[in-house]
SETI-894396 format. One record per residue (C-alpha): residue number from 1; residue in one letter; x, y, z. Coordinates in pm, 1 decimal, m for minus. Last residue first. Example, Ala and Ser with C-alpha at 12.3 -4.5 7.8 and 13.67 -1.06 7.14 Angstrom:
2
{r 2; "S"; {1367.0; m106.0; 714.0}}
{r 1; "A"; {1230.0; m450.0; 780.0}}
END
This chain:
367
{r 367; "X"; {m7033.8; m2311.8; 6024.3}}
{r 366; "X"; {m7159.0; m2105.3; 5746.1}}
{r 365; "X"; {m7328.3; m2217.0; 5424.4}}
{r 364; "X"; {m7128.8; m2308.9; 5109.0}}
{r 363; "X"; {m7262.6; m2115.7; 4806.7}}
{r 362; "X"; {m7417.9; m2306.1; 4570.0}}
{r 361; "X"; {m7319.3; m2223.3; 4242.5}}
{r 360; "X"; {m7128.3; m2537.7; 4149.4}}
{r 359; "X"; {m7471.2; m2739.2; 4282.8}}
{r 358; "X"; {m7684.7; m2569.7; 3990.8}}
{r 357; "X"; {m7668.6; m2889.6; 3799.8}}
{r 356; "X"; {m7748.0; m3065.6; 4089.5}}
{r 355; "X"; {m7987.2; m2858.8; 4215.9}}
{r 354; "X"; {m8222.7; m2903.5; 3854.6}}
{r 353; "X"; {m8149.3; m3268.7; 3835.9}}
{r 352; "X"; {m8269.6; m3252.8; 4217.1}}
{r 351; "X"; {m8601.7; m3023.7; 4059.8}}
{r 350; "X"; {m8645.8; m3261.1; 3791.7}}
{r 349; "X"; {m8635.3; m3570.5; 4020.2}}
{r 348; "X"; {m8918.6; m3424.8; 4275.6}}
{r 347; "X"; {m9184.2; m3340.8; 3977.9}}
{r 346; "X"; {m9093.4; m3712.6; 3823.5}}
{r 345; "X"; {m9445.2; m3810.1; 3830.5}}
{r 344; "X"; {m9717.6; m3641.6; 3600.1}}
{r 343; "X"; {m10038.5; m3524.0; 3728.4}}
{r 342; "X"; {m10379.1; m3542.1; 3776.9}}
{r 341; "X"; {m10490.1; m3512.3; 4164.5}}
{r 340; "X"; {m10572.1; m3852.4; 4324.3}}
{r 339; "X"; {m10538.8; m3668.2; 4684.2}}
{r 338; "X"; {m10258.4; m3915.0; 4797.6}}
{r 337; "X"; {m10048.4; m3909.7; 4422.3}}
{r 336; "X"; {m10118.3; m3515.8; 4465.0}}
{r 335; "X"; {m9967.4; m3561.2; 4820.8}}
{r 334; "X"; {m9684.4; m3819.9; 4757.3}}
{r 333; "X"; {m9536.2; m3503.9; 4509.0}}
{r 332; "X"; {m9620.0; m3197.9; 4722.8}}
{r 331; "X"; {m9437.2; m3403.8; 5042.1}}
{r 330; "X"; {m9132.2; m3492.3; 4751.8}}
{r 329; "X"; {m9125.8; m3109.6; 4736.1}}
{r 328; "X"; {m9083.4; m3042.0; 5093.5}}
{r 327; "X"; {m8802.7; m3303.7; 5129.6}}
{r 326; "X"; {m8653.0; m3173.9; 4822.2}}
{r 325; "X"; {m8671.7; m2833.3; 4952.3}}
{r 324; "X"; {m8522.6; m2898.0; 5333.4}}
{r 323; "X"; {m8248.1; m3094.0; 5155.4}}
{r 322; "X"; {m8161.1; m2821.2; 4975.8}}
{r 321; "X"; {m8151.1; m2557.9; 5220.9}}
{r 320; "X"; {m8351.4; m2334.9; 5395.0}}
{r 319; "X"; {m8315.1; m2067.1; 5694.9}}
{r 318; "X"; {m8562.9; m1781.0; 5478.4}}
{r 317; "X"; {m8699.1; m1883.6; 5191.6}}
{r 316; "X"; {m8839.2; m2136.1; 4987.1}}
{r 315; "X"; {m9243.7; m2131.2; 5015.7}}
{r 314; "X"; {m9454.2; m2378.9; 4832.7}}
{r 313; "X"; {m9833.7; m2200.3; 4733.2}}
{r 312; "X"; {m10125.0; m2375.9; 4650.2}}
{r 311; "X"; {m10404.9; m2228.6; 4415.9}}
{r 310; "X"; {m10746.2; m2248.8; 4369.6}}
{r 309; "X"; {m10963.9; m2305.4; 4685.0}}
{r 308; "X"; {m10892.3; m1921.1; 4738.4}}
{r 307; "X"; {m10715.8; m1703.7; 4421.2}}
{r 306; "X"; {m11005.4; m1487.7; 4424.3}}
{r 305; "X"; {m10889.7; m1381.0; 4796.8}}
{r 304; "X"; {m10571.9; m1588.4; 4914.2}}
{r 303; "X"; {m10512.7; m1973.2; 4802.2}}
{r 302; "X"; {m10333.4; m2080.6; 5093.9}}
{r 301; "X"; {m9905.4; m2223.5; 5194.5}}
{r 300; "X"; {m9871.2; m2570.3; 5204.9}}
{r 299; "X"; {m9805.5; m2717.2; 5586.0}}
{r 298; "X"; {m9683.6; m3022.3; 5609.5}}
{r 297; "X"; {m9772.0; m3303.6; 5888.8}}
{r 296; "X"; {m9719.0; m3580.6; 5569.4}}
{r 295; "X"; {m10073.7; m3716.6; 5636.5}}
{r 294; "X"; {m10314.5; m3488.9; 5763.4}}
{r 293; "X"; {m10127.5; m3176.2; 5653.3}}
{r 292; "X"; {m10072.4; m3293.7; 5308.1}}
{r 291; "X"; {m10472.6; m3376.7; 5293.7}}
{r 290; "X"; {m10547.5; m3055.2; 5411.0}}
{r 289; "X"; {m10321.3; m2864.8; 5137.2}}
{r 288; "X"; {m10509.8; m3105.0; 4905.6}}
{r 287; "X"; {m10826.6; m3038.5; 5032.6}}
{r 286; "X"; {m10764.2; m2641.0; 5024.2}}
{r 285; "X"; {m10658.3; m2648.0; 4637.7}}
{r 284; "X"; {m10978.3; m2839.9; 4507.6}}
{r 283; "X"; {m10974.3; m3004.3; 4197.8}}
{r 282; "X"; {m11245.7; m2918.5; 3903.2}}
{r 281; "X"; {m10981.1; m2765.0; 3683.2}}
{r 280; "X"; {m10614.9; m2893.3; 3759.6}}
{r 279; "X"; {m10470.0; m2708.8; 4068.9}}
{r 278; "X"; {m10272.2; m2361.9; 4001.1}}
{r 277; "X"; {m9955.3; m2344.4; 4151.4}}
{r 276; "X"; {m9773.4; m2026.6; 4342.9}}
{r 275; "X"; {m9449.2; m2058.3; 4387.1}}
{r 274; "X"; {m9261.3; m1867.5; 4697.0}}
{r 273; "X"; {m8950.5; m1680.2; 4790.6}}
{r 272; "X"; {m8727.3; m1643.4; 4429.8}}
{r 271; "X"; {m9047.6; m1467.3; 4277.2}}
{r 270; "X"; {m9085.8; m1545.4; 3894.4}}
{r 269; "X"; {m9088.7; m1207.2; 3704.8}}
{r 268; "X"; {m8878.8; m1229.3; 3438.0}}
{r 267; "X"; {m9071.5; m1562.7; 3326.7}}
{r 266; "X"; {m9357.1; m1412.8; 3300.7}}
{r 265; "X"; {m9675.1; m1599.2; 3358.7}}
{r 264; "X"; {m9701.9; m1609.2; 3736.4}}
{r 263; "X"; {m9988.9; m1828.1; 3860.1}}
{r 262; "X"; {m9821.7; m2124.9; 3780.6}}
{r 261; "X"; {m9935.4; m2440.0; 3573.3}}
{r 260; "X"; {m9898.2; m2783.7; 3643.3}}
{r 259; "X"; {m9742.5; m3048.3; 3421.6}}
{r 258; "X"; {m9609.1; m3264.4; 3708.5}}
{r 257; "X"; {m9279.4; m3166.2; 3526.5}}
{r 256; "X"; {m9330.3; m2774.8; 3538.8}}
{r 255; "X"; {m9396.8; m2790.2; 3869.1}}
{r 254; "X"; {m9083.5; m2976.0; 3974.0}}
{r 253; "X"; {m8874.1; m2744.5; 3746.1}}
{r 252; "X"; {m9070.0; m2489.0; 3901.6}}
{r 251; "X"; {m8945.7; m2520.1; 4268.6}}
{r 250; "X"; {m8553.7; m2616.4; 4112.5}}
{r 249; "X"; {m8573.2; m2277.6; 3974.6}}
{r 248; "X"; {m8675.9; m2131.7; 4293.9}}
{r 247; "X"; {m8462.6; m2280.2; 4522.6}}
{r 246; "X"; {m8105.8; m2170.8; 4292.1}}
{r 245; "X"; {m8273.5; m1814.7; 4333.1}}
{r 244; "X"; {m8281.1; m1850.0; 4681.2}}
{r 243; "X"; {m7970.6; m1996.7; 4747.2}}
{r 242; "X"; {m7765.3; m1725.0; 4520.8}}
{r 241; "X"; {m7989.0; m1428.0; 4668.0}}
{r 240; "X"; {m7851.9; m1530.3; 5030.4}}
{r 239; "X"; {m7486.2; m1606.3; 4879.1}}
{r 238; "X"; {m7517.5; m1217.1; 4706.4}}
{r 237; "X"; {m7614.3; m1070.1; 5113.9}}
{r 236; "X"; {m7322.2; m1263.7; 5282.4}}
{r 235; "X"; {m7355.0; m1586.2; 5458.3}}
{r 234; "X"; {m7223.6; m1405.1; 5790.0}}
{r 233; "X"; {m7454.8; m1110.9; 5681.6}}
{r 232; "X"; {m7768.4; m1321.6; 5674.8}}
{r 231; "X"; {m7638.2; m1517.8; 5972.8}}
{r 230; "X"; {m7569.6; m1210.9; 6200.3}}
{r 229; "X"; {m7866.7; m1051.1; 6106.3}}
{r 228; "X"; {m8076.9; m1344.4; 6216.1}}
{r 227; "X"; {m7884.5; m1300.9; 6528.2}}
{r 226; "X"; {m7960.9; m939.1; 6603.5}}
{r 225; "X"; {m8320.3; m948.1; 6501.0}}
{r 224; "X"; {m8360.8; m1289.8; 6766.6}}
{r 223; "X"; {m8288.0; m1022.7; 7083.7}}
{r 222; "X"; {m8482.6; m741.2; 6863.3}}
{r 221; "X"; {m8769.0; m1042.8; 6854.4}}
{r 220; "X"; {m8753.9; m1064.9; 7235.4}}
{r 219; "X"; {m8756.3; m733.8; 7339.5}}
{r 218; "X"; {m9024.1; m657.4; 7107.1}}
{r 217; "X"; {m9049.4; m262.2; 7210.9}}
{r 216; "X"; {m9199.9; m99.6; 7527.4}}
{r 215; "X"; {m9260.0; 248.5; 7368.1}}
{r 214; "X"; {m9096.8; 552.5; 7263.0}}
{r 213; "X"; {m8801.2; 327.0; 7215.2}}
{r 212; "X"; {m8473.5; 347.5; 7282.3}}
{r 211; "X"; {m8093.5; 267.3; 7127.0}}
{r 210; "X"; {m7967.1; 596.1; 7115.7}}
{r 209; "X"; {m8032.1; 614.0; 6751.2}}
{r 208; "X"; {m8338.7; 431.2; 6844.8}}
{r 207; "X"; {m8429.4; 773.6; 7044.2}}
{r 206; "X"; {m8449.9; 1016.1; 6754.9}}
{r 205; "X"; {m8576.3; 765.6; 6507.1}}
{r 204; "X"; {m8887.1; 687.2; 6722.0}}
{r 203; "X"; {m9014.3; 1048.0; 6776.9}}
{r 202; "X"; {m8925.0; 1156.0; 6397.9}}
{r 201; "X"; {m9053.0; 870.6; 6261.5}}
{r 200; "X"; {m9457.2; 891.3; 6433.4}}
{r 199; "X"; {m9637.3; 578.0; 6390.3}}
{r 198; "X"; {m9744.1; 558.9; 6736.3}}
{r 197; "X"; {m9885.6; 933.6; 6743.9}}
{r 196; "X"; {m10003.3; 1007.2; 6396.5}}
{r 195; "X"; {m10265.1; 1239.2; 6311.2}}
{r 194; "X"; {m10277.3; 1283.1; 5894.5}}
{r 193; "X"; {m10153.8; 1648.0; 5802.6}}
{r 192; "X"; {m9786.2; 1533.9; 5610.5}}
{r 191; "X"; {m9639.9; 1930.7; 5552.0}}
{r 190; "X"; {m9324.8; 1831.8; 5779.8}}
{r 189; "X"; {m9354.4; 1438.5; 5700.6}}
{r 188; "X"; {m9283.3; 1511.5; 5378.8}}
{r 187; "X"; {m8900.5; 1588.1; 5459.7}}
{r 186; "X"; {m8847.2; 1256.2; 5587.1}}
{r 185; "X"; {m8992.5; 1098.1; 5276.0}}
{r 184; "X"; {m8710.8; 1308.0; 5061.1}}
{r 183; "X"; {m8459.4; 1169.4; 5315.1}}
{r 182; "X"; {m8518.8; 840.4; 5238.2}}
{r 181; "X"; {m8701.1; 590.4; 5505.7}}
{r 180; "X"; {m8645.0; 244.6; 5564.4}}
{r 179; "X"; {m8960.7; 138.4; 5720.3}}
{r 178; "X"; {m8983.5; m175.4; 5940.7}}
{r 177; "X"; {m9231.3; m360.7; 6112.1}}
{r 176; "X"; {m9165.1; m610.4; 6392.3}}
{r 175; "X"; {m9427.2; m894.7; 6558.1}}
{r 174; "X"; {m9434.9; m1203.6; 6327.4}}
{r 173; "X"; {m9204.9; m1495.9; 6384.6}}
{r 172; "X"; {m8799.1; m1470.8; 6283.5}}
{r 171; "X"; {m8655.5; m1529.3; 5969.9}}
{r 170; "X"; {m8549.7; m1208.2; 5827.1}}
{r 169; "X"; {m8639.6; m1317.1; 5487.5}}
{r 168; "X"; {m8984.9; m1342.8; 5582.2}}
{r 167; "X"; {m9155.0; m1297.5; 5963.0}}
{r 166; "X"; {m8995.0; m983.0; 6074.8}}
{r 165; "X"; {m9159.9; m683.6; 5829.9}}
{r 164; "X"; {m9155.2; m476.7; 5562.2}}
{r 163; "X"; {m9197.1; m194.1; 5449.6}}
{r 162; "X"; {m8957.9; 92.0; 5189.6}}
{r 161; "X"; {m9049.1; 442.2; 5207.5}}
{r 160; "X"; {m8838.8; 659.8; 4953.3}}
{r 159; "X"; {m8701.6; 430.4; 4688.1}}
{r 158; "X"; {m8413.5; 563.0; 4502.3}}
{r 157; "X"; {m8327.3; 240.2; 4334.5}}
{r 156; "X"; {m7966.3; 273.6; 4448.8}}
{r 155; "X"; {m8067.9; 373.1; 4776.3}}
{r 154; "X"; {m8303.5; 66.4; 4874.3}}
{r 153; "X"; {m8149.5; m187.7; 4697.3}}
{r 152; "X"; {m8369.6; m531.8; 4740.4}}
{r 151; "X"; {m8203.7; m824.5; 4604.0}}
{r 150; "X"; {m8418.4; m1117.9; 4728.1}}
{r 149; "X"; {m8452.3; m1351.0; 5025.8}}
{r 148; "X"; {m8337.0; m1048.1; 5307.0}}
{r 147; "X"; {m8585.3; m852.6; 5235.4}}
{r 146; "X"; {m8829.9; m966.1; 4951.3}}
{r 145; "X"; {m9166.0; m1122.6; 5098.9}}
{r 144; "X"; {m9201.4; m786.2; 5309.9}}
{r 143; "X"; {m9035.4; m542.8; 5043.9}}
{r 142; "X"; {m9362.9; m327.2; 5017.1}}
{r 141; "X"; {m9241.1; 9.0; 4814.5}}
{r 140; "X"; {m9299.4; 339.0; 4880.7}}
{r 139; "X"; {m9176.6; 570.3; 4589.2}}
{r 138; "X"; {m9285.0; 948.9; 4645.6}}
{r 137; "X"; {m9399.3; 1141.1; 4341.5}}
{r 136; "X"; {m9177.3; 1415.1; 4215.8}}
{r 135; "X"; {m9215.0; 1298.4; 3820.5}}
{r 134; "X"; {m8908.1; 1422.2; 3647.8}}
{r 133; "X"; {m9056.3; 1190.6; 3337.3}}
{r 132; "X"; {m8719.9; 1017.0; 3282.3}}
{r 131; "X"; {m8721.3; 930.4; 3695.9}}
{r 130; "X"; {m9043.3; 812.0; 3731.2}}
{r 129; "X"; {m8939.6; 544.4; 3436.5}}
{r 128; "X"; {m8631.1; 471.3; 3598.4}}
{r 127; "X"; {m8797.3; 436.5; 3948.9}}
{r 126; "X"; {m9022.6; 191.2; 3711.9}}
{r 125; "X"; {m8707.2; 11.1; 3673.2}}
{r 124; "X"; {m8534.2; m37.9; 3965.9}}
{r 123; "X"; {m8840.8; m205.2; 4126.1}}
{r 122; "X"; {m8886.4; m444.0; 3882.9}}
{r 121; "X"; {m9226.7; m630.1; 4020.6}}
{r 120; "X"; {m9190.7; m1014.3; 4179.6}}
{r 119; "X"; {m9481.7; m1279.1; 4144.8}}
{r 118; "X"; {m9523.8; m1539.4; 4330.9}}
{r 117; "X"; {m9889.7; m1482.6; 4311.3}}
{r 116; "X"; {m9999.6; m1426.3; 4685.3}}
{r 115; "X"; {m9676.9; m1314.6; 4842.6}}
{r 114; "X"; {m9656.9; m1052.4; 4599.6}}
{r 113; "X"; {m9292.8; m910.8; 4550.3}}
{r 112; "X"; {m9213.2; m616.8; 4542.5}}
{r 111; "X"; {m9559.5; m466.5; 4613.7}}
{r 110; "X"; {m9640.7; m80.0; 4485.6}}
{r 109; "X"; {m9680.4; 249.1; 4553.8}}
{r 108; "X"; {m9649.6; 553.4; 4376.8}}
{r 107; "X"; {m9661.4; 862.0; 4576.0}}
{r 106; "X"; {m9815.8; 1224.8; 4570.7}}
{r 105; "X"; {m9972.7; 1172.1; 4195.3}}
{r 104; "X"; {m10113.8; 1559.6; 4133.5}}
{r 103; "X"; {m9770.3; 1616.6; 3934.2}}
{r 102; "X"; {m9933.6; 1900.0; 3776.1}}
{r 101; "X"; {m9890.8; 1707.6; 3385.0}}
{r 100; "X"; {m10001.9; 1387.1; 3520.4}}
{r 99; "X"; {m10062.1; 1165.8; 3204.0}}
{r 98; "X"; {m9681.5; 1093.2; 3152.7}}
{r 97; "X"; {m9762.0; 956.5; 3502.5}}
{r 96; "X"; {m10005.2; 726.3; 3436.7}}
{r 95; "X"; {m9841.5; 623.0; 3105.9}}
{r 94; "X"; {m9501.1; 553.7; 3259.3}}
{r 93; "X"; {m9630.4; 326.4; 3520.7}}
{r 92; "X"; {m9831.1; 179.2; 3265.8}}
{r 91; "X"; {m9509.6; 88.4; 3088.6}}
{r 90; "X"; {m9331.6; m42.0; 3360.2}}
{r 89; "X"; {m9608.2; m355.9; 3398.9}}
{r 88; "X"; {m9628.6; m388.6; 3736.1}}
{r 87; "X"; {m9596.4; m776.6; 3828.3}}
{r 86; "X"; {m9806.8; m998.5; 3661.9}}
{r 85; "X"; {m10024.7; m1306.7; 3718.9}}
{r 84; "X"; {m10255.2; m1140.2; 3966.9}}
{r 83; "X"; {m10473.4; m980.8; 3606.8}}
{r 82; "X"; {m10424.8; m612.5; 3689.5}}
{r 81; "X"; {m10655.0; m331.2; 3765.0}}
{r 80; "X"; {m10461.5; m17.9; 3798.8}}
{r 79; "X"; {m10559.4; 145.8; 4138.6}}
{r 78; "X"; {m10593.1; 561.1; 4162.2}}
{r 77; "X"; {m10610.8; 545.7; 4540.3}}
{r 76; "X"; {m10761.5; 885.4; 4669.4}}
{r 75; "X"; {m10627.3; 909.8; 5036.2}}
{r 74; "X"; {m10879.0; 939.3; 5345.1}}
{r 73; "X"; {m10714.8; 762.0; 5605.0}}
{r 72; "X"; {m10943.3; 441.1; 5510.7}}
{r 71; "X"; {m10808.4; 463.7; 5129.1}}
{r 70; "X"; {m10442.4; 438.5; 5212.8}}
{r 69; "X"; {m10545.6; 132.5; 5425.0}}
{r 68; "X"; {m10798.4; m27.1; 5160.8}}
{r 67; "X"; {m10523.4; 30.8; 4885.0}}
{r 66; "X"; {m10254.0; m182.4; 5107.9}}
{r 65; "X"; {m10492.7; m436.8; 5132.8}}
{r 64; "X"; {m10587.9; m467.3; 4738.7}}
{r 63; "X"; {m10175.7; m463.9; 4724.0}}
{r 62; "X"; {m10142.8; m748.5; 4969.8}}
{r 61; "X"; {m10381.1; m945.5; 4737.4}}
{r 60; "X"; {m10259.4; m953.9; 4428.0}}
{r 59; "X"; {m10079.3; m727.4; 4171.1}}
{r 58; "X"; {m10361.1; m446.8; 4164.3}}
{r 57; "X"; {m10087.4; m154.1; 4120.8}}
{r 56; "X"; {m10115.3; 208.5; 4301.6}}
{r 55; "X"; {m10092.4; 558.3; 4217.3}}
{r 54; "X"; {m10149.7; 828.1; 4501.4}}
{r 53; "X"; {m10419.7; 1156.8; 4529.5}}
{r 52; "X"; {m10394.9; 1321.8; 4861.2}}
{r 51; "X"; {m10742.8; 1412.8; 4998.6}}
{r 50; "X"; {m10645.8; 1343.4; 5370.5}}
{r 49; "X"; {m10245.2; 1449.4; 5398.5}}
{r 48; "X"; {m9952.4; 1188.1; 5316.1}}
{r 47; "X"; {m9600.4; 1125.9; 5421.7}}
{r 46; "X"; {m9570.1; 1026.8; 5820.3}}
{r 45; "X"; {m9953.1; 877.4; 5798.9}}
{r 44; "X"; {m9893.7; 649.5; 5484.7}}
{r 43; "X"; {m9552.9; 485.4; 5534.0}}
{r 42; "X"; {m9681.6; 426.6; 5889.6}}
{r 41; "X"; {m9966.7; 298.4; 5800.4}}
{r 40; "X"; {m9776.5; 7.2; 5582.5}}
{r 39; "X"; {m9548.0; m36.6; 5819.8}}
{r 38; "X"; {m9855.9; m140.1; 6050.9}}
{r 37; "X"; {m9948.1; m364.2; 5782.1}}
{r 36; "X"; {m9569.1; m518.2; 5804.9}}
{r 35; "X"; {m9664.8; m630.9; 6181.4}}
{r 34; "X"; {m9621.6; m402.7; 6485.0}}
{r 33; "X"; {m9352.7; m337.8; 6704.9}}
{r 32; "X"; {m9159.6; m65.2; 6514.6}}
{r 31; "X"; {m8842.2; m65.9; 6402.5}}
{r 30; "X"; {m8756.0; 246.2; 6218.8}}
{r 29; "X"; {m8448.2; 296.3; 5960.0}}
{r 28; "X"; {m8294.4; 624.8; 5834.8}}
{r 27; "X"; {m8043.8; 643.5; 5548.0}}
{r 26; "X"; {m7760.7; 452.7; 5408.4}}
{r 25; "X"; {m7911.5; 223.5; 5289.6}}
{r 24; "X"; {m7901.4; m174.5; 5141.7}}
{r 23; "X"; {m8192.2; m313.2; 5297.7}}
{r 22; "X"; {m7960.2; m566.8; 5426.1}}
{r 21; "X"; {m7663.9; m308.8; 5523.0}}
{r 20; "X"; {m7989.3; m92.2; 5694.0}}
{r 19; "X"; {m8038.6; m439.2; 5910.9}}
{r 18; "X"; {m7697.2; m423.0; 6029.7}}
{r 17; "X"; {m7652.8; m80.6; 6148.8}}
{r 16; "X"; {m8031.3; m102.3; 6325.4}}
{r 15; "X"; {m7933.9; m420.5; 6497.4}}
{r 14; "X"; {m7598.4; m251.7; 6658.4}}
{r 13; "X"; {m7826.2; m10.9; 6783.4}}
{r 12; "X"; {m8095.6; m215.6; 6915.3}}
{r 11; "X"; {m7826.1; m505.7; 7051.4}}
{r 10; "X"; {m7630.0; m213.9; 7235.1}}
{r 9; "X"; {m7928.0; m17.6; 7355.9}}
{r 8; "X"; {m8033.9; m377.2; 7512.4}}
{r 7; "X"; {m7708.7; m376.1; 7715.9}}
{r 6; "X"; {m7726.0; m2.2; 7826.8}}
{r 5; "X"; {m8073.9; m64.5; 7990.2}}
{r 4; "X"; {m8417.9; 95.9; 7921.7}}
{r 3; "X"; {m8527.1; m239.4; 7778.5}}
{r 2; "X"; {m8428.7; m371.0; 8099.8}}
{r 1; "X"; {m8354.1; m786.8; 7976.9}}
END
């Protein structure tokens, strides 16, 4: 298809209006070809000048990459140490800013929902927190493990650069980053001193509202974007949350009844996308993922940085169902039994008691 042509304009525009009813906006949204770390620069370069001073959350790995981007373009990352087991804690937020009488903090930015922990952070309510101090501070906000999977509200929390990407809730392989962009972030960008040519929003938002690029864009993936969207918003946005929620409680009803542990430790914050289970002391993570793979041709999701060799992680999101979740969880099951790895049988029966009693709040998919 001519990416300069009138019929791919139609699918890009058409696109855009449907993907800023997911992120729940009314406000600008770029598409950029580029995975969610190139959001990530993008949020940076279009708001932030060399020397600027931000607040940021050590919630797992894609938050110690996010800091080493903001810190290679020169910005001074004040990073809270945290334990990977938590989300931000609401109250720290609160402190460090309380703390910043001249408003030196340029943006606060943080991870939804960490892909490495299965953890999820309450967006809405450090926004709350910013908002009772009067603190001016940008939001930015990485929904890549969240859109589209988990009830992300773009406006109503007030965020000003949201991220993410193609390969998550939107269901379709890597290869497009998005930003959904307040106005408040679009006005930063007019004092913002960091080069940016690629990244740029105001090039690529003037011609996408046309239906162009700057560039040669993902023809393919916009092609996909457009029916993804169709099936998110055919299902409707609440149904989507529904399944995945429903998913993830049946997830750690299985883990709780092989008597594992997971690496999130508050309840309030258990990710509806993926679990993330600690192995028994002494047993290795990796061989058991490689052991799955060998025999049950499943793939378990890593262990990332200090977490490596330690943890494995179960995804539920995107095009799933229930069936597609027992069968995965009866390949964890036959895979400890495989590997010889402690645990206590019955994981696969908790989580279909746990479906079954859920199974009156299970929305019915599309035809």
């Amino acid at each position: 298809m001519d990416h300069r042509g009138a019929e791919f304009a139609t699918i890009v525009r058409e696109s855009l209006e449907n993907l800023a009813k997911i992120v729940q906006t009314s406000g600008a949204v770029a598409l950029y070809p580029a995975s969610g770390s190139g959001g990530w620069e993008a949020a940076i370069v279009n708001t932030l000048s060399p020397g600027d001073r931000v607040l940021m959350f050590e919630t797992g790995h894609f938050s110690n990459l996010w800091k080493h981007v903001a810190e290679r373009f020169g910005i001074y990352v004040d990073y809270l140490p945290g334990s990977w087991r938590r989300g931000v804690v609401v109250e720290d937020v609160e402190a460090k800013l309380s703390e910043d009488k001249d408003y030196h903090y340029r943006a606060v930015m943080l991870v939804h929902n960490e892909t490495a922990t299965g953890t999820t952070s309450k967006i809405s309510e450090v926004r709350k927190a910013m908002n009772r101090l009067g603190h001016p501070a940008l939001l930015m906000v990485d929904a890549v493990s969240s859109l589209g999977s988990i009830d992300y509200r773009h406006d109503e929390w007030e965020v000003d650069v949201m991220v993410a990407s193609s390969q998550k809730g939107l269901m379709l392989p890597p290869g497009l980053a998005i930003n959904a962009i307040s106005d408040k972030a679009l006005a930063a960008g007019n004092t913002a001193k960091l080069p940016r040519s690629y990244w740029d929003w105001k090039e690529i938002l003037a011609l996408s509202r046309n239906g162009f690029f700057p560039y040669t864009p993902s023809i393919n993936l916009i092609y996909g974007l457009q029916e993804a969207l169709h099936m998110l918003l055919e299902e409707g946005l609440q149904n989507v949350f529904c399944r995945h929620q429903r998913h993830s409680q049946a997830t750690r009803a299985a883990v709780g009844a092989w008597g594992l542990d997971l690496v999130c430790e508050e309840p309030t914050e258990y990710s509806n996308t993926v679990t993330a289970v600690f192995m028994p002391q002494g047993y290795s993570a990796d061989a058991l993922r490689a052991d799955i793979l060998s025999k049950f041709d499943m793939s378990l999701g890593a262990g990332l940085s200090k977490l490596a060799d330690k943890v494995f992680r179960i995804g539920h999101l995107g095009h799933f169902n229930d069936l597609m979740l027992a069968g995965t969880l009866a390949g964890v099951e036959m895979g400890l039994r495989s590997s010889d790895v402690p645990h206590n049988r019955g994981g696969l029966m908790a989580a279909l008691d746990s479906l079954a009693k859920n199974l009156n709040h299970a929305p019915s998919r599309p035809k």
